[in-house]
Backbone as a ProteinNet text record, in pm:
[ID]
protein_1_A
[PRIMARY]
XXXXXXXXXXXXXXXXXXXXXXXXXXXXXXXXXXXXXXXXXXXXXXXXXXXXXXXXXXXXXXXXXXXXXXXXXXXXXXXXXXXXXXXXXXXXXXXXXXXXXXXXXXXXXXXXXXXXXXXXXXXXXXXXXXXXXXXXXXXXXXXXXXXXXXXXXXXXXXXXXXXXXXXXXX
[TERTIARY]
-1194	-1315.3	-1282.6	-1229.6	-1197.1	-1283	-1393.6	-1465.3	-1516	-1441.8	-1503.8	-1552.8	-1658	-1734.5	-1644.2	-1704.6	-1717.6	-1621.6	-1668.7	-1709.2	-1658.4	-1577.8	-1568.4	-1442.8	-1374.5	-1250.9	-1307.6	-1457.3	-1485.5	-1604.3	-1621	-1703.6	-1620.1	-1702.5	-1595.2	-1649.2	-1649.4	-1707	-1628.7	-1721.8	-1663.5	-1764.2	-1717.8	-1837.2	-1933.3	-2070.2	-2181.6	-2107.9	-2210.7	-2164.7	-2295.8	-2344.7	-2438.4	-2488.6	-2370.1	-2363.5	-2408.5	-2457.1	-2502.1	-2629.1	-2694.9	-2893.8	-2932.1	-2897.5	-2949.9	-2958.3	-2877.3	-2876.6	-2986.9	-2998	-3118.4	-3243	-3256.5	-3394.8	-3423.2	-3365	-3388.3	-3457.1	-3362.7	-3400.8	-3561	-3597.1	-3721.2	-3829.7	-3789.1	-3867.1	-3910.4	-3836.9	-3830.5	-3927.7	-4017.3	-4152	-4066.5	-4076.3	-3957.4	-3844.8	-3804.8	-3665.4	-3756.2	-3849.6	-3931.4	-4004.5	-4053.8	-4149.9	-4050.3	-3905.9	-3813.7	-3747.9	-3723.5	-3664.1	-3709.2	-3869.2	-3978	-3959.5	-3948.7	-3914	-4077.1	-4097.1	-4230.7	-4271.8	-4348.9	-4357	-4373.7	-4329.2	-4378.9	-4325.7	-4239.1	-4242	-4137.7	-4133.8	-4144.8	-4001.7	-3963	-3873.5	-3729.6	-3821.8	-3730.4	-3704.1	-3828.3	-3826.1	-3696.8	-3707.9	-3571.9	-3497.4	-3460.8	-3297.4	-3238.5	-3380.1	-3361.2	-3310.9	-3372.6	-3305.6	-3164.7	-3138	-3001.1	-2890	-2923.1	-2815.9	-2770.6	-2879.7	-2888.5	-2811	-2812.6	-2760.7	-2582.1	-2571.7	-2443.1	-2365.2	-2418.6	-2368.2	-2373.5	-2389.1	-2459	-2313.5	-2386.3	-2262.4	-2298.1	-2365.5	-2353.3	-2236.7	-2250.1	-2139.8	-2128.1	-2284.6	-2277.8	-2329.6	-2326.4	-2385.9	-2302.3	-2285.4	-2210.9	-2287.4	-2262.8	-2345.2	-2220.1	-2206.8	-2103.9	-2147.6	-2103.4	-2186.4	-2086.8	-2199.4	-2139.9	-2123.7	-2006.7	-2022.6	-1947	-1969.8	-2016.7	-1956	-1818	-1835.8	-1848.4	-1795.5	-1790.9	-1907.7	-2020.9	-2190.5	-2218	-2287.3	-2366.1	-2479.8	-2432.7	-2534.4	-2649.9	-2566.3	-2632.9	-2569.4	-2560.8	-2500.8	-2491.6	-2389.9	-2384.6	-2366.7	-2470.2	-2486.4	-2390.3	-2386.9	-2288.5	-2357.1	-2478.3	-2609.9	-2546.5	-2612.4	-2601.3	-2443.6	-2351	-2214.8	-2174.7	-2107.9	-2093.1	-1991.3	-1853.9	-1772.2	-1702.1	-1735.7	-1711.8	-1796.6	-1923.9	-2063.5	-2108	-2111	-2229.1	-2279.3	-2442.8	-2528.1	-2492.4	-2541.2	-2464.7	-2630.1	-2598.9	-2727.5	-2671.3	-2758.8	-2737.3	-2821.3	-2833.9	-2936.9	-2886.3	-2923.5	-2885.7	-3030.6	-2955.9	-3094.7	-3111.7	-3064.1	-3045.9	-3123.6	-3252.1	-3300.1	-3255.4	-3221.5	-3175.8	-3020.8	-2980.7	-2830.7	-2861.5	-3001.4	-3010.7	-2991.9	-2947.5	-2889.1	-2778.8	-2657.9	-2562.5	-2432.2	-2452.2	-2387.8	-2309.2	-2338.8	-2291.3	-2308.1	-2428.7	-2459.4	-2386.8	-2346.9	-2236.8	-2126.1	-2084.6	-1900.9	-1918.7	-2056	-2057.7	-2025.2	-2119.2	-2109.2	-1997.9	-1895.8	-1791.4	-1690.7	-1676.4	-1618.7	-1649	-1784.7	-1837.9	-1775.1	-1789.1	-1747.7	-1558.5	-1483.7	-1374.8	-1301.2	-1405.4	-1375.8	-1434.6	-1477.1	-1555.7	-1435.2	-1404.6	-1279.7	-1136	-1115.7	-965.8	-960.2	-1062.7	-1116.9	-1163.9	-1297.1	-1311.1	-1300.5	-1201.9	-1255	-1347	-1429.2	-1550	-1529.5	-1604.9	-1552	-1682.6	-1813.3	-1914.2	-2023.8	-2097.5	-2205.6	-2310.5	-2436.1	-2573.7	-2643.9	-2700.6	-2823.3	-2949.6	-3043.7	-3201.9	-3242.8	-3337.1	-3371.9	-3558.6	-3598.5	-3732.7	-3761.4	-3827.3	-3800.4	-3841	-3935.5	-3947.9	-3811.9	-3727.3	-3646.5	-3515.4	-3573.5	-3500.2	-3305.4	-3307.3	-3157.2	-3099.8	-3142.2	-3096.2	-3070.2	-3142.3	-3109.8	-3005.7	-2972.7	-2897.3	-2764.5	-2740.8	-2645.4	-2602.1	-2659.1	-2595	-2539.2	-2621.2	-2561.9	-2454.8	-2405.5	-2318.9	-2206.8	-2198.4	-2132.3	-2085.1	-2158.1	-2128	-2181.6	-2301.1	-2380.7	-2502.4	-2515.5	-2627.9	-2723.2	-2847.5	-2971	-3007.1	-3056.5	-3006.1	-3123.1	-3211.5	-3373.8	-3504.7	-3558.1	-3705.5	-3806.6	-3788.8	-3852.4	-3903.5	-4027	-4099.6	-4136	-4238.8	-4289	-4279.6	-4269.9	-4280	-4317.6	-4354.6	-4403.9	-4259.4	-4308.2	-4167.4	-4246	-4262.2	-4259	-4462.4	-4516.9	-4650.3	-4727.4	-4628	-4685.8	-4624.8	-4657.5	-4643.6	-4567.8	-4442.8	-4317.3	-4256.2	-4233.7	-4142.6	-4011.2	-3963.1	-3788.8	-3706	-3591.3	-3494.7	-3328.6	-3343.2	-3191	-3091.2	-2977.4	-2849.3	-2759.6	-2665.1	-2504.4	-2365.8	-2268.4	-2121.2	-2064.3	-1951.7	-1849	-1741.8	-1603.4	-1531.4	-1428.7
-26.3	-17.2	22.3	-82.9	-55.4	-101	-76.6	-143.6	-54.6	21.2	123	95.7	137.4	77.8	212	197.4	280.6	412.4	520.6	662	693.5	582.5	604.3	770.9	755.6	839.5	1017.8	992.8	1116.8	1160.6	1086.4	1114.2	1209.7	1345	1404.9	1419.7	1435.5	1484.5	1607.2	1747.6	1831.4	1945.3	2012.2	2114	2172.4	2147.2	2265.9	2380	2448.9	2591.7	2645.3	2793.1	2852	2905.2	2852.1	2865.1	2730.7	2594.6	2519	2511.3	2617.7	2631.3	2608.6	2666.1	2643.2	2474.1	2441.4	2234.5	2200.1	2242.4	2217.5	2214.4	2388.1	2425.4	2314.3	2253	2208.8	2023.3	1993.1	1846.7	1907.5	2007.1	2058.7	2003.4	2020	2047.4	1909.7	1796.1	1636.3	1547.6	1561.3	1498.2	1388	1293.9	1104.5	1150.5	1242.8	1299.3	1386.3	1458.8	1434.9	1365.5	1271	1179.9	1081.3	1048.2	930	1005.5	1135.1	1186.5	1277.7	1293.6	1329.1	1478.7	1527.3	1668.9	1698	1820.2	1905.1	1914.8	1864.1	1885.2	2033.7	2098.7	2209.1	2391.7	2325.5	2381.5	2510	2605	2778.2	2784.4	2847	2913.5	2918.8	3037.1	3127.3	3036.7	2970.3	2864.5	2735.5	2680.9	2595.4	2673.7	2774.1	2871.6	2878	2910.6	2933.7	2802.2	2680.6	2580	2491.7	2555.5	2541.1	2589	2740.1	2795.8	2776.9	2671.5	2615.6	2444.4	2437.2	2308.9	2364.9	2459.2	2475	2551.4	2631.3	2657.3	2571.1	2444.7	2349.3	2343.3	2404	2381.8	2244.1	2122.2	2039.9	1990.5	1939.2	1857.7	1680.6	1664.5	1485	1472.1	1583.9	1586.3	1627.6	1565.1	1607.9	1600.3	1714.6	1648.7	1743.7	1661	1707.2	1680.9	1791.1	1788.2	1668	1595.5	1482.1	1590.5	1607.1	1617.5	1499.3	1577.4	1421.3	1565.9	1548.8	1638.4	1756.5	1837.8	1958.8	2003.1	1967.2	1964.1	1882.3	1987.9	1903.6	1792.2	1677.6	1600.7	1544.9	1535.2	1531.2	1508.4	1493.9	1494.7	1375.9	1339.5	1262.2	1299.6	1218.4	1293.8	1148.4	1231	1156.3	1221.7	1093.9	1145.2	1091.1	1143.9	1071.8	1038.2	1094.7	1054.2	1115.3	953.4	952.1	872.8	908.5	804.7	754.4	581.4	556.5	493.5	576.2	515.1	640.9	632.7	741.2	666.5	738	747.9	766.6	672	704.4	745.4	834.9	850.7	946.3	900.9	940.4	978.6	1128.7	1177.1	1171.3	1108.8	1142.4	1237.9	1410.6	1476.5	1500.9	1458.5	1454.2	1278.8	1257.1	1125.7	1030.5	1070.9	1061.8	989.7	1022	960.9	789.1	827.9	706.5	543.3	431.8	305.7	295.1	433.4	402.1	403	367.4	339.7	432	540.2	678.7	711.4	647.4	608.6	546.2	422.3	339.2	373.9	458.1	500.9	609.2	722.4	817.6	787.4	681.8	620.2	550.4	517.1	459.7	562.4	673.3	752.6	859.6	851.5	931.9	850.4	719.4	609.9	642.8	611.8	659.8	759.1	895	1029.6	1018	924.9	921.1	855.9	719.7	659.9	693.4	771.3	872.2	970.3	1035.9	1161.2	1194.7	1093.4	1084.9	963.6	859.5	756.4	671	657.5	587.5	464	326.4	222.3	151.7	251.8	124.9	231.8	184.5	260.3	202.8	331.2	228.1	362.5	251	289.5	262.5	340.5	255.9	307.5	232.5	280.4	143	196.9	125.6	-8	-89.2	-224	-208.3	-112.2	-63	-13.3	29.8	119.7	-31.6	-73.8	-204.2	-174.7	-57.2	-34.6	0.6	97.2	117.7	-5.6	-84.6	-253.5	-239.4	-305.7	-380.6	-328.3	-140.9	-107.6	-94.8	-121.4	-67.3	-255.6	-352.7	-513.4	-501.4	-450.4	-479.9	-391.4	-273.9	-238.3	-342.2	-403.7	-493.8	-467.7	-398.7	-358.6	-498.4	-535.7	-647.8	-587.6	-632.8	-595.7	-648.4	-568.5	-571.1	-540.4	-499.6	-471.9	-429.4	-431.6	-397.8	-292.7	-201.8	-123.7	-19.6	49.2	133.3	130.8	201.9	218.1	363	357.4	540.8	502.8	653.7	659.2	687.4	598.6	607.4	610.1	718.2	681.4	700.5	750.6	713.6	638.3	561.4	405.1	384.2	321.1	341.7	179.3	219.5	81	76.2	-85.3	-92.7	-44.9	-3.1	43.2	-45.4	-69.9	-165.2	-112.1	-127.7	-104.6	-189.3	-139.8	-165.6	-142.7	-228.8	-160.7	-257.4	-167.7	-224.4	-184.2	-293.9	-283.7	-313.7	-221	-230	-279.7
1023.8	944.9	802	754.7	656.6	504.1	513.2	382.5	287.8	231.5	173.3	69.9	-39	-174.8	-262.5	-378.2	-528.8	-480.7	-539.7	-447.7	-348.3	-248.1	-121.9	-111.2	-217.8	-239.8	-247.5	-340.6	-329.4	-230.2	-113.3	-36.7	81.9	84.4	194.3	365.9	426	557	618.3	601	642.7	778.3	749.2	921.2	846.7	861.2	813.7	779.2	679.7	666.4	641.6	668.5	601.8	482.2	390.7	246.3	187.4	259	211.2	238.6	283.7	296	134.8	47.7	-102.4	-142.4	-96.4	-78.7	6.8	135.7	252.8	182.4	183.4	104.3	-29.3	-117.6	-229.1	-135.5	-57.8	9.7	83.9	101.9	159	89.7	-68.6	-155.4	-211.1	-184.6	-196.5	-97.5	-126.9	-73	-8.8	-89.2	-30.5	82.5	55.6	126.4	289.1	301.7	419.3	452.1	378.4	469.1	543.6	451.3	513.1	616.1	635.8	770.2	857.9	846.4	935	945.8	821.7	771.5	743	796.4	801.7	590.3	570.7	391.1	396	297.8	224.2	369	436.7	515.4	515	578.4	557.8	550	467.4	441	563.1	623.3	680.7	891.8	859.4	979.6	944.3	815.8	783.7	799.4	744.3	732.4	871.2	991.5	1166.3	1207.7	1123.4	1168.2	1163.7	982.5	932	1031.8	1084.7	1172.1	1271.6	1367.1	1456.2	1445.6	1369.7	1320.7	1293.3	1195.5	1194.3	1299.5	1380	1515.2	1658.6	1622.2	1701.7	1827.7	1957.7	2051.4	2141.1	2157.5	2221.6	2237.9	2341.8	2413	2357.5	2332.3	2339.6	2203.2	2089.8	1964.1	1854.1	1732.6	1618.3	1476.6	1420.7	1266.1	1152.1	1068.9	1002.9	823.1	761	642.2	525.5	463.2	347.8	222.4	211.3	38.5	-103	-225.6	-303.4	-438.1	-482.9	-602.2	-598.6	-432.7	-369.5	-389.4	-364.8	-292.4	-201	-160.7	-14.3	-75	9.7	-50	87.4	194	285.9	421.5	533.2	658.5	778.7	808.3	887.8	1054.4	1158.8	1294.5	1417.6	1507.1	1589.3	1717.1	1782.9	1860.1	2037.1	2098.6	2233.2	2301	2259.1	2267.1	2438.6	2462.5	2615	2655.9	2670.8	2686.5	2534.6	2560.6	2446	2336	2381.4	2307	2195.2	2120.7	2025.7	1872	1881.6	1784.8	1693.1	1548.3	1441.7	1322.2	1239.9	1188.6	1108.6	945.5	817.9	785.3	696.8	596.2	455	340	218.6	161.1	166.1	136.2	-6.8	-112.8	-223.9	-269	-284.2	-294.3	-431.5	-532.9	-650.1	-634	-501.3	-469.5	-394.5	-336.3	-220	-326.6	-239	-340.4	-370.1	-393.5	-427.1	-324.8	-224.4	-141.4	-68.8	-115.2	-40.7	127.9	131.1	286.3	393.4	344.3	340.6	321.5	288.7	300.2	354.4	372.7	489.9	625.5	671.8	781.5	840.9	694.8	752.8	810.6	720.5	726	868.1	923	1022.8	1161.8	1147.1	1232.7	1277.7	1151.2	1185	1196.7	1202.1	1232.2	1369.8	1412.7	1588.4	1630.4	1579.6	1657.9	1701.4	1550.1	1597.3	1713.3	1656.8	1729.4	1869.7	1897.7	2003.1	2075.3	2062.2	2147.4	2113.7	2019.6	2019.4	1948.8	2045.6	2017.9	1967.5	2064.5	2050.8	1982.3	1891.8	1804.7	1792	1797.2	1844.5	1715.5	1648.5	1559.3	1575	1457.1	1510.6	1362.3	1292.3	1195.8	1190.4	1059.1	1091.3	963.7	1022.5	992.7	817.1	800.1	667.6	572	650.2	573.5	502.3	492.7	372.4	347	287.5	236.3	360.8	441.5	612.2	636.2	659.3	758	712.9	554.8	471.5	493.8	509.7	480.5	609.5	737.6	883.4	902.6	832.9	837.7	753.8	617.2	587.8	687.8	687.6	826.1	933.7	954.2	1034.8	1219	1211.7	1303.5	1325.2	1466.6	1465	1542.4	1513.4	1557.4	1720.8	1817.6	1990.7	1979.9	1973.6	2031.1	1907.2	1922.2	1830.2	1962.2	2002.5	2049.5	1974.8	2031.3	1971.3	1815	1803.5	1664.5	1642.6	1529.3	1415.7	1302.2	1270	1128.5	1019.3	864.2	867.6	688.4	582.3	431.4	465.3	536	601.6	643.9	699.4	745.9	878.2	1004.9	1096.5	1098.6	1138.7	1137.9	1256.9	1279	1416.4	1395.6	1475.1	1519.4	1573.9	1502.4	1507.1	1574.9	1656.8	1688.4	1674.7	1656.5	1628.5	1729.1	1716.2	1835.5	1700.6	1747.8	1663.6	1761.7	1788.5	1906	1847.1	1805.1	1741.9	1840.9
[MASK]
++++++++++++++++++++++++++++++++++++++++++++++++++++++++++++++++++++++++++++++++++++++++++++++++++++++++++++++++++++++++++++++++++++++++++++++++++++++++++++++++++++++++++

């Protein structure tokens, strides 16, 4: 998986920390940045911070989320969902909206992908994103991910959109 864009050199993937809540809290504060990842608007403080810790102490077994940085800041995090064998969920937040377009997404994901393949085994990757979300399609197709089902609907930007899944079988 080798297609990396621009940037790809300074895109890092490293482990949550609790010193990156001041990054969280600020993506809180980005209206576009919760409505596109079904983040509570305007929401409490000290309830995100409970959730940050939970996220960076995250002991699952079949779950990974590992923080993107961009210029030694957090810019946003890449998750590694449902992992079973040699299957897992691939799913991107860029919580910094001002970044979204420049392909940072796209060399996260690549980079999340081949930190799954070394690491754990993982050959086959299944996404889902919503038929609205335009640059999602574009950037999980250039990946080289094809579209396997149209199930369910969500709300997605406040508009209620079908859900598109994905699979890549490397």
């Amino acid at each position: 998986m080798n297609l990396k864009d621009n940037n790809a050199e300074n895109i890092k993937l490293r482990p949550l920390s609790i010193d990156d809540f001041s990054y969280v809290l600020e993506w809180s504060k980005d209206d576009k940045f919760c409505l596109a990842n079904d983040w509570e608007l305007k929401r409490n403080e000290q309830e995100l911070y409970k959730w940050w810790q939970h996220c960076v102490n995250n002991l699952s077994g079949d779950f990974i989320r590992l923080a993107i940085e961009l210029e030694n800041r957090l810019i946003g995090y890449a998750d590694l969902a449902c992992i079973k064998g040699d299957e897992a969920e691939l799913g991107i937040a860029i919580g910094d909206s001002s970044l979204w377009g420049k392909g940072i997404g796209f060399n996260a994901s690549i980079s999340m992908m081949d930190y799954a393949s070394k690491h754990l085994g993982i050959t086959v990757f299944n996404a889902e994103t919503h038929e609205t979300n335009i640059r999602s399609r574009k950037m999980l197709e250039k990946i080289g991910f094809k579209e396997i089902s149209r199930i369910g609907r969500e709300e997605y930007l406040g508009t209620e959109s079908q859900l598109i899944q994905y699979r890549l079988s490397s």
